[in-house]
C-alpha positions as CSV (number, residue, x, y, z in Angstrom):
1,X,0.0,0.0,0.0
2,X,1.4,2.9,-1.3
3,X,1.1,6.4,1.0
4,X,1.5,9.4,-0.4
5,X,3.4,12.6,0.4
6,X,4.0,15.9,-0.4
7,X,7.9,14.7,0.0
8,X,7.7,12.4,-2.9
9,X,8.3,14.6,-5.8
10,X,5.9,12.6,-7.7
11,X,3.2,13.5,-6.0
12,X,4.1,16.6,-5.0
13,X,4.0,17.5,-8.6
14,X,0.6,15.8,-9.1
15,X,-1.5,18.0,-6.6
16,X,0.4,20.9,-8.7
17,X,-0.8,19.9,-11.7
18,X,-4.3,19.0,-10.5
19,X,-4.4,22.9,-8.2
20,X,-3.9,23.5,-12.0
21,X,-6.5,22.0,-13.8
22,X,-9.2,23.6,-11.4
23,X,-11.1,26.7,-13.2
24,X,-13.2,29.6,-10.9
25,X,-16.2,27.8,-12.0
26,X,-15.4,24.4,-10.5
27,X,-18.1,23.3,-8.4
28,X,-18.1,21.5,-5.2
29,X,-19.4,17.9,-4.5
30,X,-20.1,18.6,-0.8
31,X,-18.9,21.5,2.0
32,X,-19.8,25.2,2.1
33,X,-16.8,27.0,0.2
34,X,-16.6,27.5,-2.9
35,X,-13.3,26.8,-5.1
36,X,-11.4,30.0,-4.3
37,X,-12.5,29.9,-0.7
38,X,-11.1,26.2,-0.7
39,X,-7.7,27.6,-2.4
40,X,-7.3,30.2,0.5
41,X,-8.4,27.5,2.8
42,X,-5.5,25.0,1.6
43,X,-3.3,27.2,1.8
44,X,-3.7,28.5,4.9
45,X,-3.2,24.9,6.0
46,X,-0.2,24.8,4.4
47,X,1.0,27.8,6.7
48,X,1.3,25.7,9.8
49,X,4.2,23.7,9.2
50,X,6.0,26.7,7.1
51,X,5.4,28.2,11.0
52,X,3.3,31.4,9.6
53,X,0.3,30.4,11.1
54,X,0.0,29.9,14.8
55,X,-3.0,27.3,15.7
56,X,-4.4,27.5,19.2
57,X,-4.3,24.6,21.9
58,X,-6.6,22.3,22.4
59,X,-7.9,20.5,25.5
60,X,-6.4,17.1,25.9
61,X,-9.3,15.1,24.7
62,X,-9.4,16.8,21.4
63,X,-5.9,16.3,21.4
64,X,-6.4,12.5,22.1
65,X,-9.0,12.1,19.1
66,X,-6.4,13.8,16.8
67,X,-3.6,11.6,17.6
68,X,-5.6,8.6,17.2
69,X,-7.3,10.5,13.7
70,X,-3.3,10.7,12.7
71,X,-2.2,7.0,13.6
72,X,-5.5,5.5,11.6
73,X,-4.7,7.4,8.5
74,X,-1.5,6.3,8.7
75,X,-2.0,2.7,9.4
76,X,-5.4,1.9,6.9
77,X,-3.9,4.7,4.6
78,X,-7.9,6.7,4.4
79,X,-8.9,9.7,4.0
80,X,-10.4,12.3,5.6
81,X,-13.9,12.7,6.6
82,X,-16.2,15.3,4.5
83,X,-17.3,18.2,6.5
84,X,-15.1,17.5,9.3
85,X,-14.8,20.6,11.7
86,X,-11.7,22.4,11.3
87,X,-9.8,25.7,13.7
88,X,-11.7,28.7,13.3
89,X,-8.0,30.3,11.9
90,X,-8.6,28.2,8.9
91,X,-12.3,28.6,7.9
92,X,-12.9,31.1,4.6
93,X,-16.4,31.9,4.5
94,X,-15.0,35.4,3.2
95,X,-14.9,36.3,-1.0
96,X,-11.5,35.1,-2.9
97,X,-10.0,36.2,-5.8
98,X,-9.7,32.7,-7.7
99,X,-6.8,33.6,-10.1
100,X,-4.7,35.2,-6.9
101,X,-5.6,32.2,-4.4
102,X,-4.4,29.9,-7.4
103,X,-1.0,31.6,-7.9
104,X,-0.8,31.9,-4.2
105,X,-0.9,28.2,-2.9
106,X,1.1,27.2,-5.5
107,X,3.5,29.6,-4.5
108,X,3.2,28.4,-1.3
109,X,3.3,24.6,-1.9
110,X,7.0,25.8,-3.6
111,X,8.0,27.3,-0.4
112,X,7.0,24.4,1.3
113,X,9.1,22.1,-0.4
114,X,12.2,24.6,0.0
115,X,11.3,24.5,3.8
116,X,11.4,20.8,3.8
117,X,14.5,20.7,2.4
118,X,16.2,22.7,4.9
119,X,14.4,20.2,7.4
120,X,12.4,22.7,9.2
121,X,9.4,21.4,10.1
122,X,7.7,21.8,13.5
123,X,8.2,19.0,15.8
124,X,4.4,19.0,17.3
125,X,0.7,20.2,15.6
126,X,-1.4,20.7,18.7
127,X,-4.3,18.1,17.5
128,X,-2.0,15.6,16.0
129,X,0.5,15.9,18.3
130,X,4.1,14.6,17.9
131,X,4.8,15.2,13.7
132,X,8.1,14.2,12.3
133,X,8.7,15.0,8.5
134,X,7.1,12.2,7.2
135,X,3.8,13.0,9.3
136,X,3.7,16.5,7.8
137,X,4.4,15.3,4.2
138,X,1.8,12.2,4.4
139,X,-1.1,14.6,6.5
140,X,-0.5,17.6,3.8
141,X,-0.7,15.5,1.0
142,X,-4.2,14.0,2.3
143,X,-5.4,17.5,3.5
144,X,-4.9,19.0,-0.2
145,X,-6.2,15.4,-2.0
146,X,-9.5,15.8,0.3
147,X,-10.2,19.5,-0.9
148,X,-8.9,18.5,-4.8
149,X,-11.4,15.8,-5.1
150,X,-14.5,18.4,-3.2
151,X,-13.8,19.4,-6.7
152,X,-13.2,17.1,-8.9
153,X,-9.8,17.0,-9.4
């Protein structure tokens, strides 16, 4: 069973490509935002582990249910729920510029990659807890595979 990461250049380069092939009138198969909005949303994710965006604590049973969400992905290699709930900091329910959020988490998926390189990657996410490289490589690469298929990608 193969998992994929945003450290294996081969699929790195396939979430680019398919970031790509989404238009401004792509719709959504389920969730509330619309493309752009899911754009911004991604890469707002993305801004965790490049340490630009500061996600606040949790209380210890939420923190629980993520590390046990984190070691089932990893093990049966699934995906992750539709409308699962997500930190406030990273909800878009605001209007988006598609063309600029497109540009912009590419850029950003760019920068991650030069950030992983220079292996600086935070050593804990406060709901999945302990994250090595591999953790944030594997858990990005499902976050931005979730939101690509939302819309058919």
């Amino acid at each position: 069973m193969v998992k994929k990461s945003l450290h294996n250049r081969i699929y790195f380069e396939e979430i680019k490509s398919r970031i790509s092939n989404l238009t401004k009138n792509s719709q959504a198969k389920w969730g509330k935002m619309n493309v752009a909005q899911m754009l911004r949303h991604c890469n707002y994710v993305l801004q965790v582990p490049l340490k630009k965006i500061e996600l606040p604590s949790v209380n210890h049973l939420f923190e629980a249910i993520g590390i046990l969400t984190k070691w089932e992905m990893q093990i049966f290699n699934n995906g992750i729920p539709r409308n699962m709930p997500t930190f406030q900091k990273l909800i878009v329910n605001f209007e988006c510029d598609f063309d600029e959020e497109k540009q912009s988490l590419l850029k950003t998926l760019d920068e991650y990659l030069q950030n992983l390189k220079n292996e600086n990657v935070p050593a804990r996410h406060v709901l999945f807890g302990k994250m090595d490289k591999k953790d944030w490589g594997f858990l990005e690469y499902k976050h931005l595979n979730h939101h690509l298929k939302q819309f058919s990608v």
